[in-house]
N, C-alpha and C positions, 0 to 999 in steps of 0.2 A: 558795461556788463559786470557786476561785482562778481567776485569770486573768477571769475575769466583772466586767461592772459591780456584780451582787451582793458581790464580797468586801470592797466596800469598808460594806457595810448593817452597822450598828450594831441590838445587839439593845436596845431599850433600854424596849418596851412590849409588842409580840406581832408572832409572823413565825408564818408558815408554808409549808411544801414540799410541793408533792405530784407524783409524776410524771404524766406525759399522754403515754397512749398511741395507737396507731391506727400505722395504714400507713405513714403521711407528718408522725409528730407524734414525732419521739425529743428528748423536751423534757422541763422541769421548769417549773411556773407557783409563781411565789414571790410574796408579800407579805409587806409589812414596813410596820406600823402604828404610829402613836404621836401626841403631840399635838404643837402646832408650837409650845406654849413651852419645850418643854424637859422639860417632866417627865416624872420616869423613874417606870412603875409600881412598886408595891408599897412605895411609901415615903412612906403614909397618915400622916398626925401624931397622935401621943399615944394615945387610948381607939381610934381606927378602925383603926390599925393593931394596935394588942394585941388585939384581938380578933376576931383571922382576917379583917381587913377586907385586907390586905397580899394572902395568897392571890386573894381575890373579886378584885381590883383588879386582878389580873396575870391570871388566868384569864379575864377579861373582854375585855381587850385581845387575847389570843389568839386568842378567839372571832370576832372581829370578822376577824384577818386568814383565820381556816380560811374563814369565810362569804365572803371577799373572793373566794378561789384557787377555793373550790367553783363561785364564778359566774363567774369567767373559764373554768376548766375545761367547764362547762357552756356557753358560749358555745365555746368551739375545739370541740368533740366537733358542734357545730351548724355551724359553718362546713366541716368536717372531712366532715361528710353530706350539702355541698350547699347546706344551710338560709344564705341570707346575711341573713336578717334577723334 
């Protein structure tokens, strides 16, 4: 998202985007996941990555940020009905 604190997100494990609608919600909920030494997925060493472990490992991380947006989403669409808790 240019101009956003997002453009400066580094893909470098799992992101995801999803829009958030309603009356009062013209938004996008984003997450961007990864670990805090540094490592970049899919770059498993030796036997784990030759053998489709690289895919698992980055498909993994992804998961993790779609479950993140999915519960934020799920919380705004709650706040968004009233529900504050």
């Amino acid at each position: 998202m240019p101009g956003t604190l997002a453009a400066n997100w580094k893909h470098r494990n799992g992101s995801a985007l999803m829009p958030m609608g309603g009356e009062n919600m013209p938004y996008v909920v984003a997450a961007s996941v990864g670990s805090v030494d540094g490592y970049i997925a899919g770059d498993l060493p030796g036997e784990w990555g030759d053998s489709g472990g690289n895919a698992t490992d980055r498909e993994s991380w992804s998961a993790n940020a779609d479950d993140l947006v999915n519960l934020f989403r799920a919380h705004m669409d709650r706040l968004q009905s009233g529900d504050s808790q």
